[in-house]
C-alpha positions as CSV (number, residue, x, y, z in Angstrom):
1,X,14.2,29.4,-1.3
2,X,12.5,27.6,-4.3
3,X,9.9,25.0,-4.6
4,X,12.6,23.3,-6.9
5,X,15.0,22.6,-3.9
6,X,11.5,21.1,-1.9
7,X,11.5,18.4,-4.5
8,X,14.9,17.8,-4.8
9,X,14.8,17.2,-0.6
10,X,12.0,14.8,-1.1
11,X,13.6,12.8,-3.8
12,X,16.9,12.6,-2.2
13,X,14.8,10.9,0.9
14,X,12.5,8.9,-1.3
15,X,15.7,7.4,-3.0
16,X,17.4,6.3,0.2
17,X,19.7,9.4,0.5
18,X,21.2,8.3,-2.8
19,X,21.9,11.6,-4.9
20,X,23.1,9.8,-7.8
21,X,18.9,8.4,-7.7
22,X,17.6,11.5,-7.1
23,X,19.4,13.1,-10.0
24,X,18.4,10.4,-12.7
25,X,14.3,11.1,-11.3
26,X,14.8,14.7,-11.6
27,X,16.6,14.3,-14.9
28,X,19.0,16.6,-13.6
29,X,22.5,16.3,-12.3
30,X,24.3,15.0,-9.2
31,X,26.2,18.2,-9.1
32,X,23.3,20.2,-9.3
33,X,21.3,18.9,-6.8
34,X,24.1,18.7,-4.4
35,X,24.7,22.8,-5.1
36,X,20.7,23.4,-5.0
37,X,20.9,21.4,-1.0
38,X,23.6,23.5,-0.2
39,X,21.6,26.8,-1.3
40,X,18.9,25.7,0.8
41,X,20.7,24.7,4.1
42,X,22.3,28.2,3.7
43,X,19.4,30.1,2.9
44,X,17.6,28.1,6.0
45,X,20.9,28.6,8.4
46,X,21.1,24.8,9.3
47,X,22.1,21.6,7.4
48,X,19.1,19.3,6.5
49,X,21.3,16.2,6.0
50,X,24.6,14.5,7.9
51,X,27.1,14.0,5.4
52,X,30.4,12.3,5.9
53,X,33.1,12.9,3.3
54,X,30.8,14.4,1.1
55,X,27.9,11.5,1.3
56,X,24.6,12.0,2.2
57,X,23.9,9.6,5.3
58,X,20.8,10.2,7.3
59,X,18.3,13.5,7.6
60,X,18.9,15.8,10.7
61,X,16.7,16.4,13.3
62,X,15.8,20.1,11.9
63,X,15.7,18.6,8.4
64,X,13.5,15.7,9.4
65,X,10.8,19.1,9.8
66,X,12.1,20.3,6.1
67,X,10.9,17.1,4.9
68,X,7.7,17.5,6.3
69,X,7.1,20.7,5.1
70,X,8.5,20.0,1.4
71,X,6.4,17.0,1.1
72,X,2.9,18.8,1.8
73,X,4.3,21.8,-0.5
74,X,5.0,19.2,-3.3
75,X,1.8,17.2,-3.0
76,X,-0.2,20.4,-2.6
77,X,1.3,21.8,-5.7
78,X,0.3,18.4,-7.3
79,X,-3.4,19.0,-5.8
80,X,-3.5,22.3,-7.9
81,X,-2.6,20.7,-11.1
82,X,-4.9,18.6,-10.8
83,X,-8.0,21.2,-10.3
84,X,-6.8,23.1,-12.4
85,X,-7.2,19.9,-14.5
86,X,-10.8,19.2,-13.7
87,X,-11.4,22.3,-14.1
88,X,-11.2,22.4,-17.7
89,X,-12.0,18.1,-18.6
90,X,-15.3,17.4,-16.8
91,X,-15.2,13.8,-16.2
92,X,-12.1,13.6,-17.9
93,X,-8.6,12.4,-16.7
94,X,-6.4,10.0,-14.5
95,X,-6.7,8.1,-11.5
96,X,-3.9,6.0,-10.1
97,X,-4.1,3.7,-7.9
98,X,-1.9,1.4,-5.7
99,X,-2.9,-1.9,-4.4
100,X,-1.5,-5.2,-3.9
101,X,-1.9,-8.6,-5.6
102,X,-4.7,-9.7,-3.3
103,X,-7.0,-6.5,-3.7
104,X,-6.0,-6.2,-8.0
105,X,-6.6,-10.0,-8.8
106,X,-9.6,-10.9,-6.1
107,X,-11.5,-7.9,-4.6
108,X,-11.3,-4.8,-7.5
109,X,-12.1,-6.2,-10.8
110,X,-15.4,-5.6,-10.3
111,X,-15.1,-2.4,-9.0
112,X,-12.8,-1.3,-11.9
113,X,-15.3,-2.7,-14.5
114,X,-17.7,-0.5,-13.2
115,X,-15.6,2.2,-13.1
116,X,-14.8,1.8,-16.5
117,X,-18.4,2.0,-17.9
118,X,-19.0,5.1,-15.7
119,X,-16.0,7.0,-16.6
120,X,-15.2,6.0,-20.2
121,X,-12.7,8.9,-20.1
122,X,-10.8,9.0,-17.1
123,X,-7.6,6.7,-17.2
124,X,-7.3,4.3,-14.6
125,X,-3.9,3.0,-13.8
126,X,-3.2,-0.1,-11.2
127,X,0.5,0.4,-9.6
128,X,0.8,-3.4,-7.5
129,X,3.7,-3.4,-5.1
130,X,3.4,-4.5,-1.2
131,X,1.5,-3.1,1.2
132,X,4.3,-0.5,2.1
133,X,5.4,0.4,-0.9
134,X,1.7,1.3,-2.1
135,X,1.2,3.6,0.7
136,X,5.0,5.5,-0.2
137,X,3.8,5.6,-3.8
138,X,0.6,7.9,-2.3
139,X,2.7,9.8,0.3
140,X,5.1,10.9,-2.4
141,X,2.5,11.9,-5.1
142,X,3.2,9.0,-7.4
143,X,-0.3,7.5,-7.0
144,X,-4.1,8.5,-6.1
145,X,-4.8,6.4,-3.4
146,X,-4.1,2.7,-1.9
147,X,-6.1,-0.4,-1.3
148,X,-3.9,-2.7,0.9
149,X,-3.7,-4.2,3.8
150,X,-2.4,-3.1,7.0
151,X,1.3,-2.2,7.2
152,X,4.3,-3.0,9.6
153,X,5.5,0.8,9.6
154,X,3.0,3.6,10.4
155,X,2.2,6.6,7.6
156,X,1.8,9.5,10.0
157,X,1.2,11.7,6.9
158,X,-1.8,9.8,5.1
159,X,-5.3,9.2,6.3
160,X,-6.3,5.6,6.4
161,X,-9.9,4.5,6.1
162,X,-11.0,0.6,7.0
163,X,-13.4,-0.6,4.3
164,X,-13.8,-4.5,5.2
165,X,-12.1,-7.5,6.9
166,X,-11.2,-10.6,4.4
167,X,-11.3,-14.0,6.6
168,X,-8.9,-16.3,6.2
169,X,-9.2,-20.0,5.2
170,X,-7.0,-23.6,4.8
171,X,-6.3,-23.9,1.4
172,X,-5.2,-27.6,0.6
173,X,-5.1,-30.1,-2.0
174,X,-7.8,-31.9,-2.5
175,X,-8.6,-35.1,-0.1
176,X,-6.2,-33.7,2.6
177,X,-6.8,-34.2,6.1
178,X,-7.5,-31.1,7.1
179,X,-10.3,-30.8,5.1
180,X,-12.1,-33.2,7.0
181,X,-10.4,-33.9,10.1
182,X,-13.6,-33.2,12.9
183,X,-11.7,-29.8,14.8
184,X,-9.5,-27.6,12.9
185,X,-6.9,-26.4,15.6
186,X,-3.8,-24.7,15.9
187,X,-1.5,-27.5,16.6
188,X,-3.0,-30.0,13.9
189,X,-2.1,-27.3,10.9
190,X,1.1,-27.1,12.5
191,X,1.7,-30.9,11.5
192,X,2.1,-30.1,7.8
193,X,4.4,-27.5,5.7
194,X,3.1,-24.4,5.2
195,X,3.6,-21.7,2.4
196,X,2.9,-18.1,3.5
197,X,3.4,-14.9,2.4
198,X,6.5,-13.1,2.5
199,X,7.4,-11.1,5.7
200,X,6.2,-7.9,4.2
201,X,2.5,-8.5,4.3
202,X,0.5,-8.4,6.9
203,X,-1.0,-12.2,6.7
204,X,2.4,-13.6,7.1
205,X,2.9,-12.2,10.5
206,X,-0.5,-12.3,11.6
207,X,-0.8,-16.1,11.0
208,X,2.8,-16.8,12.6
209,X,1.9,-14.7,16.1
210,X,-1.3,-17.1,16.1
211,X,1.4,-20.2,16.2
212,X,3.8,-18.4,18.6
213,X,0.8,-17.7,21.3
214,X,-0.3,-21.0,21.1
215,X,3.0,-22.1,21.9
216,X,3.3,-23.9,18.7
217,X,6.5,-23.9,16.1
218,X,5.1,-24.7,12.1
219,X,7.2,-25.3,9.6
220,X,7.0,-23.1,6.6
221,X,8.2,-24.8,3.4
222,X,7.6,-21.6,1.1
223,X,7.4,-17.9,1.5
224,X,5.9,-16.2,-1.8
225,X,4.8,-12.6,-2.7
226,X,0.9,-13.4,-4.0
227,X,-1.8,-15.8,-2.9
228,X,-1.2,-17.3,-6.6
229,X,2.1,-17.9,-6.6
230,X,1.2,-20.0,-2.9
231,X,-1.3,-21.6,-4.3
232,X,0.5,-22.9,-7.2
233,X,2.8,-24.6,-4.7
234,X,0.2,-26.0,-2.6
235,X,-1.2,-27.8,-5.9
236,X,2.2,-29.7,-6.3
237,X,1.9,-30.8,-2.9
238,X,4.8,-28.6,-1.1
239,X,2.8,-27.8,1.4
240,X,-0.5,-26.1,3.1
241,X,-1.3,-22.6,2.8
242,X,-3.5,-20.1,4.9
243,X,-4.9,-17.4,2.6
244,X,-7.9,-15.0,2.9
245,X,-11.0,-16.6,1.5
246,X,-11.6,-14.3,-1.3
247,X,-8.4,-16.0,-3.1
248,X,-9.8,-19.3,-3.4
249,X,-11.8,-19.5,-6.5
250,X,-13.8,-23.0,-6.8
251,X,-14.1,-22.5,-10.8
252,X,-10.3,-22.4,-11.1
253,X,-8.8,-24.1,-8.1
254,X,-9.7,-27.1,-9.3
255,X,-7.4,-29.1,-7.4
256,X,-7.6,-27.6,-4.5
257,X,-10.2,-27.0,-1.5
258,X,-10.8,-24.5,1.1
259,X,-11.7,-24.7,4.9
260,X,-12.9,-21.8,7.0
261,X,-10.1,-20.8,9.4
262,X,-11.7,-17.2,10.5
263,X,-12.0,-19.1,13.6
264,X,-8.2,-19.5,14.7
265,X,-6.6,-16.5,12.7
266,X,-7.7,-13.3,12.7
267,X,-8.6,-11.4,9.4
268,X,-6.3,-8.8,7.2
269,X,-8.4,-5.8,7.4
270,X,-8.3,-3.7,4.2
271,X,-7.9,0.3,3.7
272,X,-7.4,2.9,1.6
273,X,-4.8,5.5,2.4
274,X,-5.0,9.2,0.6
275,X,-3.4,12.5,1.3
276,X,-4.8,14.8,3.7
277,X,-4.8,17.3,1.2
278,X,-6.0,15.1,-2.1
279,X,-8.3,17.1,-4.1
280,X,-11.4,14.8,-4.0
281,X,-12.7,14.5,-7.4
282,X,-15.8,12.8,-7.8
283,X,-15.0,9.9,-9.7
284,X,-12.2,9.2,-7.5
285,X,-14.9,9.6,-4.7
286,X,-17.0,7.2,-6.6
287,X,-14.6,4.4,-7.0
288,X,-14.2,4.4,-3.4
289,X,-17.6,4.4,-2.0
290,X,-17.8,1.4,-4.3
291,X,-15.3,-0.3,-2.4
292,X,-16.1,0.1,0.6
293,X,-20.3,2.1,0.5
294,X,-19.5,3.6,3.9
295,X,-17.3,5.7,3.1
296,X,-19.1,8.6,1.5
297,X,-18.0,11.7,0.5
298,X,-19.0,13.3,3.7
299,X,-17.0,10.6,5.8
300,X,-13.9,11.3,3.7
301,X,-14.4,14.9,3.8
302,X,-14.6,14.6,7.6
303,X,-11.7,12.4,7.7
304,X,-9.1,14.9,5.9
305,X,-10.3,17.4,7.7
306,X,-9.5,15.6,11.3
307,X,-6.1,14.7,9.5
308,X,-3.6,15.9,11.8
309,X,-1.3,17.3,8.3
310,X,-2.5,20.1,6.6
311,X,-5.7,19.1,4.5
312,X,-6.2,20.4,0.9
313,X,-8.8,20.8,-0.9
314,X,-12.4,19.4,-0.6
């Protein structure tokens, strides 16, 4: 058994069983990942994936355990490195982060700026992708930690801390009724397009189950991926949109105004997701605590260590 064929099981997942995809990230072969499997199925005495005709479809029920265990081998491995990094650099070296629009464009600038001036020498890089795909880019190894909102599918394998709750607002041309229309309900949104986020983030279907328990149907006009893009459309009319209120920015959304919503739809509560086994260096430690000040070093030390997967080092 070799750590090699770990990796190759991990990628082969993380690629949607597609051994062609895997190859190309390893920079290896198709022919030679497929033999490497086959080693390791025989070495282990059962198959880790169901095949038919020679295809990769799905991950057994033994292999589903495999993938488990390969994954913490391969991000443990990745912990080392990275020790034995800091080690030898001080305050020097890299920290990658995934987020989403809303957290990169509205809520982390400051933070990052900060960061910057405390950690001249560490490289920070932003990966944006939704709020799903940030947490697979942690589980996998591909990025520090995320700052995103809540996600349809559940990450077992990371620990997830809450830092804050963003409110939500109306955000509508300017002069529009609902701006200044006495009470702001449910059913008199309802009576204009809305733009929304795409189905993949968490305000989209927060803000539609609001609608369906008040027995109400809205129309939406426009789905887009970032609060800008929706924004954008709500300045050329198309429509209203419901946004958290850190998005709306006076000084630039000059045509447009905001109205306080928190009232009728609940608020996208933001976290940061790490491995249970992430070596915790300090200035990773720092740019969380100045996210979110509650989390210290002794909260996230506690929390890895109540992680139900195998926690690293600390």
């Amino acid at each position: 058994m070799k750590l090699q064929q770990l990796r190759y099981v991990v990628e082969i997942v993380r690629h949607g069983n597609h051994l062609s995809a895997a190859a190309d990230a390893l920079n290896t072969s198709q022919p030679g990942v497929s033999r490497q499997i086959q080693l390791l199925e025989l070495d282990l005495g059962f198959e880790i994936f169901q095949r038919t005709r020679n295809r990769i479809i799905g991950i057994t029920e033994p292999g589903k355990l495999v993938l488990a265990i390969a994954q913490r081998v391969t991000t443990d491995i990745a912990a080392l490195r990275s020790l034995k990094s800091d080690m030898t650099s001080g305050n020097r070296g890299t920290l990658t982060i995934g987020t989403t629009h809303t957290q990169a464009r509205y809520v982390l600038p400051t933070v990052v700026e900060t960061f910057i001036k405390s950690y001249p020498q560490v490289h920070l890089t932003l990966k944006q992708g939704d709020p799903e795909e940030i947490c697979a880019l942690v589980e996998s190894g591909d990025a520090d930690l995320a700052v995103g909102t809540e996600t349809m599918r559940e990450f077992p394998g990371l620990v997830q801390l809450p830092c804050f709750e963003l409110p939500r607002s109306i955000i509508a041309p300017k002069g529009h009724p609902l701006l200044s229309i006495p009470e702001l309900t449910v059913e008199e949104i309802a009576k204009y397009p809305i733009i929304t986020y795409d189905t993949r983030y968490s305000g989209r279907w927060k803000v539609m189950k609001v609608f369906r328990d008040n027995g109400v149907e809205p129309k939406v006009s426009l789905s887009g991926i970032d609060a800008d893009v929706c924004k954008t459309y709500v300045e050329k009319g198309l429509g209203i949109a419901i946004l958290t209120t850190v998005t709306y920015d006076p000084k630039r959304d000059v045509g447009l105004s905001a109205r306080d919503a928190s009232h009728l739809f609940p608020g996208s509560m933001i976290k940061v997701s790490l491995r249970p086994n992430v070596y915790l260096r300090p200035y990773l430690v720092d740019f969380i605590h100045a996210i979110a000040p509650q989390i210290t070093v002794t909260v996230l030390r506690e929390a890895l260590r109540e992680a139900p997967a195998r926690a690293g080092m600390y």
